[in-house]
PyMOL CGO cylinders between C-alpha atoms (Angstrom):
from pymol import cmd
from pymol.cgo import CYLINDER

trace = [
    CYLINDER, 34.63, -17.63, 7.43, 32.18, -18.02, 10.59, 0.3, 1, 1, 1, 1, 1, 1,
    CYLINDER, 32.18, -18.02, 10.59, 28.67, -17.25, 10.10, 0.3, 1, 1, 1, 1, 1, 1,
    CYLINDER, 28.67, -17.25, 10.10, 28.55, -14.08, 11.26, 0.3, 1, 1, 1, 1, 1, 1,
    CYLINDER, 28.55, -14.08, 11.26, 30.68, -13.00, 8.30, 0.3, 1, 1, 1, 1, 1, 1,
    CYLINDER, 30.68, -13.00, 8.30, 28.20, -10.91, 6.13, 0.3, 1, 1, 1, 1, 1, 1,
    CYLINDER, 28.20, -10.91, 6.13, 27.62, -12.64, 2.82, 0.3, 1, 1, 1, 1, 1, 1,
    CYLINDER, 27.62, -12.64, 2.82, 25.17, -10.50, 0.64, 0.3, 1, 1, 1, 1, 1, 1,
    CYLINDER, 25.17, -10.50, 0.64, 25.47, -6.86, -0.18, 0.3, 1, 1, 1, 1, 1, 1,
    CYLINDER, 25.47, -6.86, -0.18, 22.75, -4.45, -1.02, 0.3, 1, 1, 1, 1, 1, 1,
    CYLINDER, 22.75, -4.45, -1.02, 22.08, -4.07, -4.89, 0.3, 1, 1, 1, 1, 1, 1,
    CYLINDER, 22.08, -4.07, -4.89, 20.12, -0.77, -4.59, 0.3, 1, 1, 1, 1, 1, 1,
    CYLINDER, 20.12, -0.77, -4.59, 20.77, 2.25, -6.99, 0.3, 1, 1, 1, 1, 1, 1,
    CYLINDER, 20.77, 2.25, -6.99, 21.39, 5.57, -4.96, 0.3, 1, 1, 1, 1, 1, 1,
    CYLINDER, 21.39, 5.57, -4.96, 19.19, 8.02, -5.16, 0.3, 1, 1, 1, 1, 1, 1,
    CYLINDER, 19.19, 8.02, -5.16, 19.50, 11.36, -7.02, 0.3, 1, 1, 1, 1, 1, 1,
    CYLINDER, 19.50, 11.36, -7.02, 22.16, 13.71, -5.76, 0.3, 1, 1, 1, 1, 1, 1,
    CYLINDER, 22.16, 13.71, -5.76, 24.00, 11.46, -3.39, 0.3, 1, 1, 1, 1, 1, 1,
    CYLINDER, 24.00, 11.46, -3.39, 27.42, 11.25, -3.37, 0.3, 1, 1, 1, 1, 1, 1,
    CYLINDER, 27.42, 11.25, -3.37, 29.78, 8.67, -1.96, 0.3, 1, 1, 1, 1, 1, 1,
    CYLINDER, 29.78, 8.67, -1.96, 32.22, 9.01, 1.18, 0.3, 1, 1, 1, 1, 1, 1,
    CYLINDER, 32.22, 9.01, 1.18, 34.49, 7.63, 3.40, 0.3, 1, 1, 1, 1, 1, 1,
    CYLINDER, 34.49, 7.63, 3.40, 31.39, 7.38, 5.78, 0.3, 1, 1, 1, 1, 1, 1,
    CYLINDER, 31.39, 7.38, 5.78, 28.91, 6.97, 3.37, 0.3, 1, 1, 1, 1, 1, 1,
    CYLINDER, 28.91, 6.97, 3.37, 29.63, 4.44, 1.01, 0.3, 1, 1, 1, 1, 1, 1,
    CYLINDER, 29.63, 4.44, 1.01, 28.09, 3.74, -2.04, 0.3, 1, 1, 1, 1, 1, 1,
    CYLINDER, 28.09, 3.74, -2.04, 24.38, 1.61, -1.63, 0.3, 1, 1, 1, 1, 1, 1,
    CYLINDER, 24.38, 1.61, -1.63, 26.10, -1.57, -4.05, 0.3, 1, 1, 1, 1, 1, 1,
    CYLINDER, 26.10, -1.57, -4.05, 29.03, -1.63, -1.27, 0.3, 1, 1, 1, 1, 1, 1,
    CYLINDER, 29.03, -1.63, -1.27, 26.91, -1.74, 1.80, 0.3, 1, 1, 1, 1, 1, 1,
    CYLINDER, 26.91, -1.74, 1.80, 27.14, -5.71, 2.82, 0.3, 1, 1, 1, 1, 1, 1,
    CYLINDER, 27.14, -5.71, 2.82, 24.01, -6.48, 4.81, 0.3, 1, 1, 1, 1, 1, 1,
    CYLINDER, 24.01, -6.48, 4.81, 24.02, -9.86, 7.31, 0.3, 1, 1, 1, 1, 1, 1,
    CYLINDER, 24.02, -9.86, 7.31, 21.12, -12.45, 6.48, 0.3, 1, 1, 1, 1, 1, 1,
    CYLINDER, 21.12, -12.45, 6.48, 19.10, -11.03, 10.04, 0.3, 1, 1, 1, 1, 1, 1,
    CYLINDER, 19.10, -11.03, 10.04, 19.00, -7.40, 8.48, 0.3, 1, 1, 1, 1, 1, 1,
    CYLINDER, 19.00, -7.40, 8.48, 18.01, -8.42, 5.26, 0.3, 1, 1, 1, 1, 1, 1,
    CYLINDER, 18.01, -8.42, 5.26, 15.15, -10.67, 7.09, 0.3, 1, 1, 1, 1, 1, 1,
    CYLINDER, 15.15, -10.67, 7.09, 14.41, -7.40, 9.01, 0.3, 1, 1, 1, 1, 1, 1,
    CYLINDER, 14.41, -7.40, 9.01, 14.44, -5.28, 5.99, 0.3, 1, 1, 1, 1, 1, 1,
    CYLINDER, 14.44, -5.28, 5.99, 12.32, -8.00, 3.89, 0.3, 1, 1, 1, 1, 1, 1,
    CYLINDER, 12.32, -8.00, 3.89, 9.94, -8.12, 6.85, 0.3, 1, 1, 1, 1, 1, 1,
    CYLINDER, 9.94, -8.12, 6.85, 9.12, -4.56, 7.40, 0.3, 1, 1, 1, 1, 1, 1,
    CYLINDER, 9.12, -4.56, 7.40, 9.00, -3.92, 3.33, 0.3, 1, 1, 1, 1, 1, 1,
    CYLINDER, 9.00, -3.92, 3.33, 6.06, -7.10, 3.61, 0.3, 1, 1, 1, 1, 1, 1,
    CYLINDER, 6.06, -7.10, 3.61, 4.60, -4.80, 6.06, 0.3, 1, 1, 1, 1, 1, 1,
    CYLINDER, 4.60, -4.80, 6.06, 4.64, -1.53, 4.57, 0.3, 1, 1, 1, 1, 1, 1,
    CYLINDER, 4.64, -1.53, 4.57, 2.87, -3.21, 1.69, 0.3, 1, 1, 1, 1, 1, 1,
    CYLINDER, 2.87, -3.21, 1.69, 0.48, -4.84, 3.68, 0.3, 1, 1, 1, 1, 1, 1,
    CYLINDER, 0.48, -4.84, 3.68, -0.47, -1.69, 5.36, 0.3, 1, 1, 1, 1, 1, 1,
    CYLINDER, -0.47, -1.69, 5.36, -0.85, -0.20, 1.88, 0.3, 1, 1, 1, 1, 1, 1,
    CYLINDER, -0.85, -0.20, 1.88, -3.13, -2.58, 0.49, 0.3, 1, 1, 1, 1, 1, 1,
    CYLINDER, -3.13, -2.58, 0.49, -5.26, -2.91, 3.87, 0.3, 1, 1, 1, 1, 1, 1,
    CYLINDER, -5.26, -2.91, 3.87, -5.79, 1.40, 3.32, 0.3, 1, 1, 1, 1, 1, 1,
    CYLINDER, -5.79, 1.40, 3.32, -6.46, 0.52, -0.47, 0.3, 1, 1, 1, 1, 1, 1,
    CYLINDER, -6.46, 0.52, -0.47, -9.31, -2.00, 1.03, 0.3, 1, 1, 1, 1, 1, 1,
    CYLINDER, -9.31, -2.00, 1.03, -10.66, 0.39, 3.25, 0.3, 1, 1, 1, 1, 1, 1,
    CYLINDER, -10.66, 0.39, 3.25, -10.89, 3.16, 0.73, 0.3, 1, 1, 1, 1, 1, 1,
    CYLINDER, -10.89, 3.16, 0.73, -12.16, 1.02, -1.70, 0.3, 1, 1, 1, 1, 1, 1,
    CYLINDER, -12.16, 1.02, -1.70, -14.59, -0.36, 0.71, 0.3, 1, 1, 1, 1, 1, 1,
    CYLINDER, -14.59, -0.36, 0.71, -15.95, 3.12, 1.80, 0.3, 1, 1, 1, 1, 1, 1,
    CYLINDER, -15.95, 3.12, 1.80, -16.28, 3.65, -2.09, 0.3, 1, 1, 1, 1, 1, 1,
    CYLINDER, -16.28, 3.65, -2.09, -18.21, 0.47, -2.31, 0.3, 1, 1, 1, 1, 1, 1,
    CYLINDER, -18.21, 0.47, -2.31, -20.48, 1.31, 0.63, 0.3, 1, 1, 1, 1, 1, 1,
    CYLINDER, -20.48, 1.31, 0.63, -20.98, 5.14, -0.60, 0.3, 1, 1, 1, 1, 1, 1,
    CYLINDER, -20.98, 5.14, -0.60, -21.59, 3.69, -3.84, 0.3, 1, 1, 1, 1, 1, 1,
    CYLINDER, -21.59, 3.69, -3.84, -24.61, 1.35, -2.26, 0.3, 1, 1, 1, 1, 1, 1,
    CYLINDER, -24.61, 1.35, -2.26, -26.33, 4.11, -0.13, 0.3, 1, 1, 1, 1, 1, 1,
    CYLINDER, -26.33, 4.11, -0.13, -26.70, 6.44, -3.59, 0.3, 1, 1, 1, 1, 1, 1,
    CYLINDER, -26.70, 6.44, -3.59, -28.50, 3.73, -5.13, 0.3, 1, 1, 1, 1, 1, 1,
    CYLINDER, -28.50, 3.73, -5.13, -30.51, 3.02, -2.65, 0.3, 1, 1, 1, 1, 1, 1,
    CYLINDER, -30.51, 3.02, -2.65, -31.44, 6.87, -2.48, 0.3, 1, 1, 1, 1, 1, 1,
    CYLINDER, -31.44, 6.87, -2.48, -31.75, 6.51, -5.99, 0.3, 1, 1, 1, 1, 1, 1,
    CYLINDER, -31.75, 6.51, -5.99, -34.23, 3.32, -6.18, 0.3, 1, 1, 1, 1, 1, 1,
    CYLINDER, -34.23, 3.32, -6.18, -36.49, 5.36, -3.21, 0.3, 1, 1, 1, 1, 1, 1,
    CYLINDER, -36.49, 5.36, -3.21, -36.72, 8.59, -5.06, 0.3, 1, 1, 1, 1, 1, 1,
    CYLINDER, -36.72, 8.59, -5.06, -37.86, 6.28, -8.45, 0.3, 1, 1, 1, 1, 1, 1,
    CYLINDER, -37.86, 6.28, -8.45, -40.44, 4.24, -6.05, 0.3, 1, 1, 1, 1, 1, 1,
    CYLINDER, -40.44, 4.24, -6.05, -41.94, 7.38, -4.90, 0.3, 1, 1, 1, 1, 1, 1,
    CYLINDER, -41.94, 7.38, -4.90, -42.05, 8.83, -7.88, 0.3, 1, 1, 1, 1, 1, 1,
    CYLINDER, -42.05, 8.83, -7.88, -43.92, 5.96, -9.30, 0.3, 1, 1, 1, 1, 1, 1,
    CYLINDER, -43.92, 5.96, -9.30, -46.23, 6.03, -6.39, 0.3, 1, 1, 1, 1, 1, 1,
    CYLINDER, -46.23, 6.03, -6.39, -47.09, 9.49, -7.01, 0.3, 1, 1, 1, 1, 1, 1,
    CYLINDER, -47.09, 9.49, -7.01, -47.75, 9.04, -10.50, 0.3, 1, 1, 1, 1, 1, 1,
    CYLINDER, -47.75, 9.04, -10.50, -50.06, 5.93, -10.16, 0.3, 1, 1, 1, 1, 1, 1,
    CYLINDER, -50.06, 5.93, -10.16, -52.09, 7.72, -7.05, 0.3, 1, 1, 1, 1, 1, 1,
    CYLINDER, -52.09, 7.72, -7.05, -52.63, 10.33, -9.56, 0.3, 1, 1, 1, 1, 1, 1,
    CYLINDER, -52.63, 10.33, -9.56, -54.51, 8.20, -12.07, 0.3, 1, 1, 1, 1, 1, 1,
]
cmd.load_cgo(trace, "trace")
């Protein structure tokens, strides 16, 4: 066998409502080479990268939304305070 020969295939469960053909085999009989399953592993890293870098940014936004209400919060109590002890 030379090294081109593909030596893994795909263990992946078909989706819902597909049916196998001549031309479209069933997912466990599709034989991937190592370079597509790099490629493959690769851009699934990066999908979830990309994921988790929105989940940051959301979360971050959250965070920072989260800050400026307290600090509206904390000047509404200081004035109020300052009101009440000028009226004394």
């Amino acid at each position: 066998m030379s090294s081109s020969v593909v030596i893994a295939t795909a263990a992946i469960e078909a989706p819902y409502g597909f049916e196998a053909t001549p031309t479209n085999p069933p997912l466990s009989d599709v034989a991937l080479s190592p370079a597509k399953m790099k490629s493959l592993y690769r851009e699934d890293v990066q999908a979830e990268f990309l994921h988790l870098q929105a989940e940051a940014d959301c979360l971050l936004r959250q965070l920072q939304s989260l800050q400026q209400a307290k600090r509206k919060a904390s000047s509404a109590v200081t004035r109020a305070i300052a009101q009440t002890v000028s009226l004394c």
